[in-house]
Each structure stands twice: as C-alpha cells, then as structure tokens.
DSSP file (Angstrom, degrees, kcal/mol; ACC not computed):
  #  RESIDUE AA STRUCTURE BP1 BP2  ACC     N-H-->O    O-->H-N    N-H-->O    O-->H-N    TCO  KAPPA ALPHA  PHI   PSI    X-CA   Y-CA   Z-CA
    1    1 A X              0   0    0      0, 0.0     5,-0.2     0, 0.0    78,-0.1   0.000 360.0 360.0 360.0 127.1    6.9   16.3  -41.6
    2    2 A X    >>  -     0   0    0      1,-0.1     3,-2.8     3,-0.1     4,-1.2  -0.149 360.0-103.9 -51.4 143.2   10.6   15.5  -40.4
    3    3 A X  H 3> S+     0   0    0      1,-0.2     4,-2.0     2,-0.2    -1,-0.1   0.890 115.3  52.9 -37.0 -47.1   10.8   13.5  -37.4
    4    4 A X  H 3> S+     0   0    0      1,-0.2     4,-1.3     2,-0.2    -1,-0.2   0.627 106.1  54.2 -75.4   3.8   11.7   16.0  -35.0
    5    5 A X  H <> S+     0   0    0     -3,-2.8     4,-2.2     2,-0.2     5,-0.3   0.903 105.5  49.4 -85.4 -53.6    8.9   18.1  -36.0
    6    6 A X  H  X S+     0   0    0     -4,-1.2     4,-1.5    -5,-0.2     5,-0.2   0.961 116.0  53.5 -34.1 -74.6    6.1   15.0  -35.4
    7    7 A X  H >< S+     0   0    0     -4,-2.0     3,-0.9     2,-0.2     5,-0.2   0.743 111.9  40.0 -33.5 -64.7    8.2   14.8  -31.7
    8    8 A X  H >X S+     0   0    0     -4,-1.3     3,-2.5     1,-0.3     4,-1.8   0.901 114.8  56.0 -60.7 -56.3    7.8   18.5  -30.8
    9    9 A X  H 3X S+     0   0    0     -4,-2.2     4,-1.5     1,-0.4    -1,-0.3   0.641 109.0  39.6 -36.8 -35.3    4.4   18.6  -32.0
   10   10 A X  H << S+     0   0    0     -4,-1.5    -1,-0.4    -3,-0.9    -2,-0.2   0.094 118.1  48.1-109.5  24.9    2.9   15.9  -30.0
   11   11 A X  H <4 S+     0   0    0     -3,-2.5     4,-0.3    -5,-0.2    -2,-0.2   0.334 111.8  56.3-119.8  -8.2    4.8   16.9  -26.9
   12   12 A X  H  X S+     0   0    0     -4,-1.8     4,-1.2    -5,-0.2    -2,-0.2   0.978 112.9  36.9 -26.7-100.0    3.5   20.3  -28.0
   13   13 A X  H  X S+     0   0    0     -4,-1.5     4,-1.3     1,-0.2    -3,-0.1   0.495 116.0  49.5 -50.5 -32.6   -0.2   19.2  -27.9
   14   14 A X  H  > S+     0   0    0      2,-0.2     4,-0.6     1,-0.2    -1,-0.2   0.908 114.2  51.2-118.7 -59.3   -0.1   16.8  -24.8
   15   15 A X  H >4 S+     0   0    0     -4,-0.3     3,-1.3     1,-0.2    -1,-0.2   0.934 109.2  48.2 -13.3 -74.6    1.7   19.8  -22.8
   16   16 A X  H >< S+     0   0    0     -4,-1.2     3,-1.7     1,-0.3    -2,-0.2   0.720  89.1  79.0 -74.8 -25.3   -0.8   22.3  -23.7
   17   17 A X  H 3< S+     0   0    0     -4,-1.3    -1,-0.3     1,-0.2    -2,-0.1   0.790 111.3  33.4 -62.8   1.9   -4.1   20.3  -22.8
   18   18 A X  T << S+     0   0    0     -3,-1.3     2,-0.4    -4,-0.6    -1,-0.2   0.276 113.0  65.5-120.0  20.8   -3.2   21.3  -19.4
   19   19 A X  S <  S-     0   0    0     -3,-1.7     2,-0.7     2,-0.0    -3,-0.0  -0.941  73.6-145.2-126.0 130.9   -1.5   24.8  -20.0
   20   20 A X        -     0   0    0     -2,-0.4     2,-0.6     2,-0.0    -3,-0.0  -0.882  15.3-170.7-119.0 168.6   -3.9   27.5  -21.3
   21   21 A X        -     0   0    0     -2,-0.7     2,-0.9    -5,-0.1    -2,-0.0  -0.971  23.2-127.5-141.8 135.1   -2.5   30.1  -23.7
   22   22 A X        -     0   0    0     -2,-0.6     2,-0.8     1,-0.1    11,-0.2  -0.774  31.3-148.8 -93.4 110.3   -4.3   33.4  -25.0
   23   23 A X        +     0   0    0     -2,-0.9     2,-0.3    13,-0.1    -1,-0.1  -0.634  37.6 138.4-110.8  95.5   -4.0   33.1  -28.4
   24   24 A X        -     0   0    0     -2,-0.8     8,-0.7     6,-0.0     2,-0.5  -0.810  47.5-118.2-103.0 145.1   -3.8   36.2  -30.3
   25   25 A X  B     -A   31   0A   0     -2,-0.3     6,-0.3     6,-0.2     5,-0.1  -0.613  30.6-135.2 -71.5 133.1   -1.6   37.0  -33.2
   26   26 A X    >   -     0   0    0      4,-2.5     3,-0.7    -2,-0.5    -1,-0.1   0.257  36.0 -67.3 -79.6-138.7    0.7   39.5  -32.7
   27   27 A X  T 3  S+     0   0    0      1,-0.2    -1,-0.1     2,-0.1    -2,-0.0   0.206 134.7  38.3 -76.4  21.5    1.9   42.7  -34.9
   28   28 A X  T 3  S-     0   0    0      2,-0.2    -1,-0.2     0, 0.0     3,-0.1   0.304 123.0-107.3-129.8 -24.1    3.5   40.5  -37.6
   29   29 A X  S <  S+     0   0    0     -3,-0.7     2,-0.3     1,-0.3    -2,-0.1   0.309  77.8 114.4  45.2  24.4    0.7   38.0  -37.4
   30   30 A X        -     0   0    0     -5,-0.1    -4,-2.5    -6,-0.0     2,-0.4  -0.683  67.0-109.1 -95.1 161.5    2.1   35.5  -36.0
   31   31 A X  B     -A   25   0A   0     -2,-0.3    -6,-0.2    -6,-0.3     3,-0.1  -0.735  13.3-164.3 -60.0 131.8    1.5   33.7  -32.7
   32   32 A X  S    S+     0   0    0     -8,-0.7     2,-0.6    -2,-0.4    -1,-0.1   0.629  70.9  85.2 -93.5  -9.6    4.2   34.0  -29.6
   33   33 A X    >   -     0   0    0    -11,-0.2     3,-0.7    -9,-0.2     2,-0.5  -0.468  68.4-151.8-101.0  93.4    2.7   30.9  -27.7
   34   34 A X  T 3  S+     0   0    0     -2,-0.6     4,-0.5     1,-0.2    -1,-0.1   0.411 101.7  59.5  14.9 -50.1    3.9   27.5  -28.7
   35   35 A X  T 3> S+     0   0    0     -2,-0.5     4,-1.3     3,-0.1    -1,-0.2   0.891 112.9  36.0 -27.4 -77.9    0.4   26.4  -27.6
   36   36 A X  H <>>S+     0   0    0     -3,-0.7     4,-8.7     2,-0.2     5,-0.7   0.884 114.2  57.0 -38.7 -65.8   -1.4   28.7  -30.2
   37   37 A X  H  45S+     0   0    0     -4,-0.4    66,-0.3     1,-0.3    -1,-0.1   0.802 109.7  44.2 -46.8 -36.9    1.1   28.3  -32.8
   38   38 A X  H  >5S+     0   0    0     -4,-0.5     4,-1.6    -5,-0.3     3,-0.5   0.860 112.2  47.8 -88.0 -44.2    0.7   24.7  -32.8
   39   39 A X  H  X5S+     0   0    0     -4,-1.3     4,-3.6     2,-0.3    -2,-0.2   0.968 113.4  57.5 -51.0 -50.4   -3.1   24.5  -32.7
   40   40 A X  H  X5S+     0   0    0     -4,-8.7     4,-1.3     1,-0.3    -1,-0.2   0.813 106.3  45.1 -57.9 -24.1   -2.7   27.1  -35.4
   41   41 A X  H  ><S+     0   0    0     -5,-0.7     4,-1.5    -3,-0.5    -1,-0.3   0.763 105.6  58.0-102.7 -29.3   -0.7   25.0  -37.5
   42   42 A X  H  X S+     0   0    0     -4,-1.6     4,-1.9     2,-0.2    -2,-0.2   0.959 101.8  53.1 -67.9 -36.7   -2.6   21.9  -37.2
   43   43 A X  H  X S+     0   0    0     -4,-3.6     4,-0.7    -5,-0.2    -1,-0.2   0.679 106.0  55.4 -73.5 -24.4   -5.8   23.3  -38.5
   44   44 A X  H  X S+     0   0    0     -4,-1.3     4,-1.8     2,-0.2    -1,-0.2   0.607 108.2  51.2 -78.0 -26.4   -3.9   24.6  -41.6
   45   45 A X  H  X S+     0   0    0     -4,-1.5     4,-2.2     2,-0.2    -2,-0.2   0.993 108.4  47.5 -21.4 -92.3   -3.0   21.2  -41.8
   46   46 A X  H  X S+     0   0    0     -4,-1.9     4,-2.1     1,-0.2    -2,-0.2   0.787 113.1  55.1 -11.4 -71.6   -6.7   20.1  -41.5
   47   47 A X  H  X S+     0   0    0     -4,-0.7     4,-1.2     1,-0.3    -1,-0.2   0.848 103.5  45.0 -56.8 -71.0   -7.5   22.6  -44.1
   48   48 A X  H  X S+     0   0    0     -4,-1.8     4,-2.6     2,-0.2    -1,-0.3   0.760 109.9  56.2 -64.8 -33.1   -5.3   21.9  -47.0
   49   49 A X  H  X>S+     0   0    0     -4,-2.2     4,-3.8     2,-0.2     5,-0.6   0.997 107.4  56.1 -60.3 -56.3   -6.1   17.7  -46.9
   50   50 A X  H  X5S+     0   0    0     -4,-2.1     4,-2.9     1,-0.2     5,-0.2   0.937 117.8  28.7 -13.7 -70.4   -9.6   18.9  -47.2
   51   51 A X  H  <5S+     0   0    0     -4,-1.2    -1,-0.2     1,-0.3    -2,-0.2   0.796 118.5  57.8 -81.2 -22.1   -8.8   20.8  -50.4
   52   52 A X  H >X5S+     0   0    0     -4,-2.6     4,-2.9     2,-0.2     3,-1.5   0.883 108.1  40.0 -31.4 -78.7   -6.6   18.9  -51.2
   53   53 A X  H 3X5S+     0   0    0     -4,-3.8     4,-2.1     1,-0.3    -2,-0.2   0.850 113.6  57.4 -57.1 -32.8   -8.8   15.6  -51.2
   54   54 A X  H 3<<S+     0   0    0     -4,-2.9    -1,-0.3    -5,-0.6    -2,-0.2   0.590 105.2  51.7 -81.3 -11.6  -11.7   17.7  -52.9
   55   55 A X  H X4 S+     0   0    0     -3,-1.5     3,-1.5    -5,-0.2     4,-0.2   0.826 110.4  49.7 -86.7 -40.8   -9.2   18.7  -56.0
   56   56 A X  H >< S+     0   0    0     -4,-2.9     3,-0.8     1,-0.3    -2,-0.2   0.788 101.6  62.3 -75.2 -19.9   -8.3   14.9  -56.4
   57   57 A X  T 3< S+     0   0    0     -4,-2.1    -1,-0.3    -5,-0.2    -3,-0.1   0.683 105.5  41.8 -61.3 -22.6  -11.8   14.1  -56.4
   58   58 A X  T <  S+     0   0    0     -3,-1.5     2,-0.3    -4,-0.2    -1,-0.2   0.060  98.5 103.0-116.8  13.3  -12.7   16.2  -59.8
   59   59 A X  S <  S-     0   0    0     -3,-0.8     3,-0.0    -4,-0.2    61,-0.0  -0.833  72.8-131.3 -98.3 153.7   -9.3   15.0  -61.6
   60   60 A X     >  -     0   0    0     -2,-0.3     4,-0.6     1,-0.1    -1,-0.2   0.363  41.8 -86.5 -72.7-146.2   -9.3   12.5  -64.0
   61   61 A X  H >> S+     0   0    0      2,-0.1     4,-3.5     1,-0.1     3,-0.5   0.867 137.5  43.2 -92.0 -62.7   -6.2    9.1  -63.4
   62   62 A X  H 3> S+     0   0    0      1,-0.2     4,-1.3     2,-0.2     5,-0.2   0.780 113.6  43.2 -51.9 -39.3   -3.9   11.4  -65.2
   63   63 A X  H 3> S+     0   0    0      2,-0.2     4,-2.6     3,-0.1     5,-0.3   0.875 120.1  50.6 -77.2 -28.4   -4.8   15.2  -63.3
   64   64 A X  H <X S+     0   0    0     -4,-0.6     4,-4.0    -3,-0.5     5,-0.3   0.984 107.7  50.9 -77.7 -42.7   -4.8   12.8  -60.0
   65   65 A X  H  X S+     0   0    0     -4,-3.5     4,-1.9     2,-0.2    -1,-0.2   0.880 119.0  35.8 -37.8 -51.5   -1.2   11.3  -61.1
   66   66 A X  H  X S+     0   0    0     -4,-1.3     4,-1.7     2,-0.2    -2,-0.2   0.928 117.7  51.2 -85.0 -49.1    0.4   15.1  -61.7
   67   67 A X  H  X S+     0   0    0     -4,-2.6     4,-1.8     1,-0.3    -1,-0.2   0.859 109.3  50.3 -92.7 -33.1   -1.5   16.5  -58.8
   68   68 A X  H  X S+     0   0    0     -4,-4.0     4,-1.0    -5,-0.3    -1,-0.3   0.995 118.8  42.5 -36.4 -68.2   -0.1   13.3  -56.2
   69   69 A X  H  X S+     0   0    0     -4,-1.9     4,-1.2    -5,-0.3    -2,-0.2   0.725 110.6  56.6 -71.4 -17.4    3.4   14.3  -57.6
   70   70 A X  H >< S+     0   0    0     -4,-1.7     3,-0.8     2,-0.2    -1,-0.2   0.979 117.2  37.9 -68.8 -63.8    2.7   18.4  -57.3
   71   71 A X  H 3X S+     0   0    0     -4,-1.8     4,-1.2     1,-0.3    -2,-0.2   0.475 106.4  59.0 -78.2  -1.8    2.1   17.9  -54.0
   72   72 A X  H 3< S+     0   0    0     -4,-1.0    -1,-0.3     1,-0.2     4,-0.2   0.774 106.9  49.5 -79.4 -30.3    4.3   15.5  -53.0
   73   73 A X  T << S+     0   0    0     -4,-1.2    -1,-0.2    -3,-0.8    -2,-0.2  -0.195 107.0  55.5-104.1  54.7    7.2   17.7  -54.0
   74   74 A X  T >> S+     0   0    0     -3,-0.2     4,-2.6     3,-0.0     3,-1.4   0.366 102.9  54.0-106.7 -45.4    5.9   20.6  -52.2
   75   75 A X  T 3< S+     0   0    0     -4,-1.2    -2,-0.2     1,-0.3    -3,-0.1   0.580 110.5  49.1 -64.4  -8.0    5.6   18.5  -48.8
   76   76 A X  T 34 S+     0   0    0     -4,-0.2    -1,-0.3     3,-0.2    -3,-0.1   0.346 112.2  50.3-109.0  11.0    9.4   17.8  -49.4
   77   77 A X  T <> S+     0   0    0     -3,-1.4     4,-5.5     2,-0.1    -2,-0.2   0.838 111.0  47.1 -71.0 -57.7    9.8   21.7  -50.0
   78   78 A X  H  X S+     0   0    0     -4,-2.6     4,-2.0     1,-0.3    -3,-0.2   0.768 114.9  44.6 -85.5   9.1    8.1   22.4  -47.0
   79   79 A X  H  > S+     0   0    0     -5,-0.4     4,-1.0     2,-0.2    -1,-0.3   0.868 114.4  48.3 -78.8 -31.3   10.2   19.9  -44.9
   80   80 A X  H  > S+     0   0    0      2,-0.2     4,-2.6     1,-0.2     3,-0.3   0.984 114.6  53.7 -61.6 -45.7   13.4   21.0  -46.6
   81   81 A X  H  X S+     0   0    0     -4,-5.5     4,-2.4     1,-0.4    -2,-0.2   0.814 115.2  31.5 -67.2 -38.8   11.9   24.6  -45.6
   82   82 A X  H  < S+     0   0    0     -4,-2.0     4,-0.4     2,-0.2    -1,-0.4   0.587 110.2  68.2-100.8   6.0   11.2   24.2  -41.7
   83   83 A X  H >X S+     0   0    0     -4,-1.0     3,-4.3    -3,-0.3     4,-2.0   0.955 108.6  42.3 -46.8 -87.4   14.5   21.6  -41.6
   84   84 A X  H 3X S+     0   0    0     -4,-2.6     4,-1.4     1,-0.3    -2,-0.2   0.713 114.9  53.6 -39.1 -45.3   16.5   25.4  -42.5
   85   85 A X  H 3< S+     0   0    0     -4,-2.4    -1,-0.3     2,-0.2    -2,-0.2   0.479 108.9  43.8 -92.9  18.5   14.3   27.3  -39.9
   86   86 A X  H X4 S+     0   0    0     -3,-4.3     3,-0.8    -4,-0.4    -2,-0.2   0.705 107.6  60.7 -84.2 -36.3   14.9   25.4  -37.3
   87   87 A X  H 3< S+     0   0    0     -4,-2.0     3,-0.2     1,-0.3    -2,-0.2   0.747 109.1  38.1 -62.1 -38.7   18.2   25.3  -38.1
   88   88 A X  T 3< S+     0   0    0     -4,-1.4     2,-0.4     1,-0.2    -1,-0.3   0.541 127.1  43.1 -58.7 -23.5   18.8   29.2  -37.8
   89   89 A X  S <  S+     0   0    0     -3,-0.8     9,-0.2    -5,-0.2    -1,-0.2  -0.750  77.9 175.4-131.2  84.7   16.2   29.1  -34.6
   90   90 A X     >  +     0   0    0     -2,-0.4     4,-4.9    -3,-0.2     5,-0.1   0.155  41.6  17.2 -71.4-172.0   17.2   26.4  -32.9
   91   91 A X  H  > S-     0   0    0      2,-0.2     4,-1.3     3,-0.2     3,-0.4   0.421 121.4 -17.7  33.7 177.7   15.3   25.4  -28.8
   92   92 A X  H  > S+     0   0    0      1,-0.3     4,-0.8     2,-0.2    -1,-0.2   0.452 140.8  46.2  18.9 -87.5   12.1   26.9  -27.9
   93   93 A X  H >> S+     0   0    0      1,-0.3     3,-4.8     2,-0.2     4,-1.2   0.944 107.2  57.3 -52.9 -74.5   11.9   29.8  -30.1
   94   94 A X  H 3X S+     0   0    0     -4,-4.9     4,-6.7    -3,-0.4     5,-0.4   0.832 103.9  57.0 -39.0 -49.2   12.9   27.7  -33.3
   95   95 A X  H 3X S+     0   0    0     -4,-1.3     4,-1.8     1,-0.2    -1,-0.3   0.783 111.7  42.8 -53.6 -14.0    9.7   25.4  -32.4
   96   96 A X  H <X S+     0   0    0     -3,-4.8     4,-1.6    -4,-0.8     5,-0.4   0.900 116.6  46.1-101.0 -58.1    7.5   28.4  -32.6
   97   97 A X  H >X S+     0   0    0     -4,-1.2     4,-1.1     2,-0.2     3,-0.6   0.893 117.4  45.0  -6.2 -69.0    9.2   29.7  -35.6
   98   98 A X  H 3X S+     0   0    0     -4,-6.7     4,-2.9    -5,-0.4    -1,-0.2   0.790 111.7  51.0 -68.0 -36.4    9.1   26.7  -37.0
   99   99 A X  H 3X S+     0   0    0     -4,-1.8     4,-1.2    -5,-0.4    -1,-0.3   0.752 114.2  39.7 -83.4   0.1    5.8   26.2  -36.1
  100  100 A X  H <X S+     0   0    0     -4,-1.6     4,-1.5    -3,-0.6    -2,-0.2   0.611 110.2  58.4-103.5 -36.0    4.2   29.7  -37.5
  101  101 A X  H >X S+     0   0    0     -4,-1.1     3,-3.0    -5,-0.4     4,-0.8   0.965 110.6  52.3 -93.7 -69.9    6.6   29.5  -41.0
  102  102 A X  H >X S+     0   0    0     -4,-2.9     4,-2.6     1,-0.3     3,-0.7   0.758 114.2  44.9 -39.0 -57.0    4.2   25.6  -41.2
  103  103 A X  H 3X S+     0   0    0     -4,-1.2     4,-1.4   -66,-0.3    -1,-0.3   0.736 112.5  43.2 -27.6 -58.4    1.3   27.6  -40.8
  104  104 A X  H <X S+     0   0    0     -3,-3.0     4,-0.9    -4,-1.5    -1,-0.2   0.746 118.0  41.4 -74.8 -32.7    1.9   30.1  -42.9
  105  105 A X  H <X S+     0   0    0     -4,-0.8     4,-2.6    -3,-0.7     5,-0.4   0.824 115.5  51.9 -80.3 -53.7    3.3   28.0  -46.2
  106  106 A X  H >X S+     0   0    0     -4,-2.6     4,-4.5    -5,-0.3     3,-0.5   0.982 113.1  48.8 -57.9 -55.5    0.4   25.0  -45.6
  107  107 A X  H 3X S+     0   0    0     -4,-1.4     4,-2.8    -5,-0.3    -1,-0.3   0.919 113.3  44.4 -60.1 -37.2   -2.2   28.2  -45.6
  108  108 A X  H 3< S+     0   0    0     -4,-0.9     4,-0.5     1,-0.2    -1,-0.2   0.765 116.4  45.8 -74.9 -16.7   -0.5   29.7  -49.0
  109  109 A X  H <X S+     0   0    0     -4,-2.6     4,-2.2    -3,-0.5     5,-0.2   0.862 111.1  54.4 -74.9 -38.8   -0.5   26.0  -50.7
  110  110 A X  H  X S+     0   0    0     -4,-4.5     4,-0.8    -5,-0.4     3,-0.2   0.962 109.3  50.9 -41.5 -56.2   -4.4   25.7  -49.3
  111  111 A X  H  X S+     0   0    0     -4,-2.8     4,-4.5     1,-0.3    -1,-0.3   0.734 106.9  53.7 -45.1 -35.6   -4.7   29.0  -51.3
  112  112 A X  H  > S+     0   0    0     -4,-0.5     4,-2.3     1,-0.2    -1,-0.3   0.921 112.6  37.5 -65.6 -61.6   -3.2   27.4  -54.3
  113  113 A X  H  X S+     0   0    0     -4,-2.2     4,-0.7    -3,-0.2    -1,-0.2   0.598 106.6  62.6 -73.5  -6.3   -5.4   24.5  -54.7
  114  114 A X  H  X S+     0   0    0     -4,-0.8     4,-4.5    -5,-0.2     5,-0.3   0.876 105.0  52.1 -86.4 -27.3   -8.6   25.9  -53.7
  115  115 A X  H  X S+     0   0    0     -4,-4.5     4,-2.7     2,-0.2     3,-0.5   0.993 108.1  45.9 -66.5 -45.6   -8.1   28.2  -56.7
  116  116 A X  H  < S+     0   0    0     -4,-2.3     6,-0.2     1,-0.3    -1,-0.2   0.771 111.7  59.5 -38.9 -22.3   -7.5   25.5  -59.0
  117  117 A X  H >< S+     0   0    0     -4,-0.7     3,-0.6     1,-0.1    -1,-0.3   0.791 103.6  51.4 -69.3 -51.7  -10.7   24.0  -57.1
  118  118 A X  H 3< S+     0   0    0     -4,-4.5     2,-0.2    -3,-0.5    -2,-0.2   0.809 117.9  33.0 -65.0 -31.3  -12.6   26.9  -58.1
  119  119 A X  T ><  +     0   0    0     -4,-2.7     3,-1.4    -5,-0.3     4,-0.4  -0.361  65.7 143.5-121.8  62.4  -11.9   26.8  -61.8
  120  120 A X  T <>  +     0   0    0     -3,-0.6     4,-0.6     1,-0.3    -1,-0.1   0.333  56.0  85.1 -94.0  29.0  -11.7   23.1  -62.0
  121  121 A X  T 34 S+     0   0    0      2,-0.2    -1,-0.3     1,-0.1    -3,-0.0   0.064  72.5  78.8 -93.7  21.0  -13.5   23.6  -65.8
  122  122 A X  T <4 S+     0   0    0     -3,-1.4    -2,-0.1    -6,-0.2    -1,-0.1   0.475  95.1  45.6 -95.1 -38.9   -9.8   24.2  -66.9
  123  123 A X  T  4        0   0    0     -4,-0.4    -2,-0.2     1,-0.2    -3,-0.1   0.901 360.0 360.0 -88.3 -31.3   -9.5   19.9  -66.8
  124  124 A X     <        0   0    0     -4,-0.6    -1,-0.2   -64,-0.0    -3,-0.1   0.537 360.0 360.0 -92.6 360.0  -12.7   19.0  -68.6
C-alpha cells in the first residue's frame, strides 16, 4: 500500500477507537463512515493473506514462484488503482473512496484464489 494510504489508515484506526460509527452499508454497498470503511477494509486484508498463505502452501517451488509473482503484480495493480482514486477524490471523501474501492478489489482477488484453492487438483 502506497505511503499515504498506510498514513491515513493508521490515523484512521487510532481516531476511531474513540469515535463510534454505525456501520451499515449503504444502497450501493458501500460504507459512508471512514471508521467502517476502514475496519472493512482491513479484514479483507486479513482475509486474502489467509487464502493467500493457504494457496502457497499446496504449490509446489515452481506454482509458489508464479503465484509470488501473480500476486505481486496485482498488489502493484491495486496501488496503481487506489493512487488514481484518490486522485479524482481527493480529502475526506477520497479516503473513504479509496478505502471501500481496497475493500472491494482485495475481496474480488480473495475470490480468485480461493477458487484456485478449491480446485487445487489442477497442480498435481
């Protein structure tokens, strides 16, 4: 994650243990509190190293080589990717943007590997 995403994010979380925030999605499915948004996006975080760590475990040196480099140039996708939507939603709103589009991309990569996880008789 570009620096200035790590910054807002931990000045996010430190904020919000003293702020509380009703987190519901709204009619789009996103969150609208910063709070939320961030929580939300950390856990999708959480999620994908999980599946993530549990795909590299059932590759051979060679599936773990390609699957390092798959995912490396996805994490410079999805930095390139919230870099651009802050950049159109800049202050306040961008961070929530920014943080809901993390959220949303980490949960559709999760998806990605867990199938490959599921059908991981495809390497052997």
């Amino acid at each position: 994650m570009p620096r200035k995403f790590t910054c807002l994010a931990l000045l996010a979380v430190a904020i919000s243990s003293s702020v509380y925030a009703k987190c519901e999605r709204n009619e789009y499915g996103v969150y609208e509190e910063n709070t939320c948004a961030y929580e939300a996006q950390e856990k999708a975080d959480k999620q994908l190293n999980v599946v993530y760590r549990d795909l590299m475990s059932v590759q051979d040196e060679e599936g773990k080589k390609k699957l390092k480099a798959a995912q490396m140039a996805w994490i410079k996708y999805r930095d390139a990717e919230l870099t651009f939507v802050y950049s159109v939603e800049s202050g306040s709103i961008g961070q929530l943007v920014a943080a809901n589009q993390h959220e949303r991309i980490t949960r559709e990569r999760t998806k990605i590997l867990s199938d490959w996880l599921k059908n991981t008789n495809w390497n052997r």
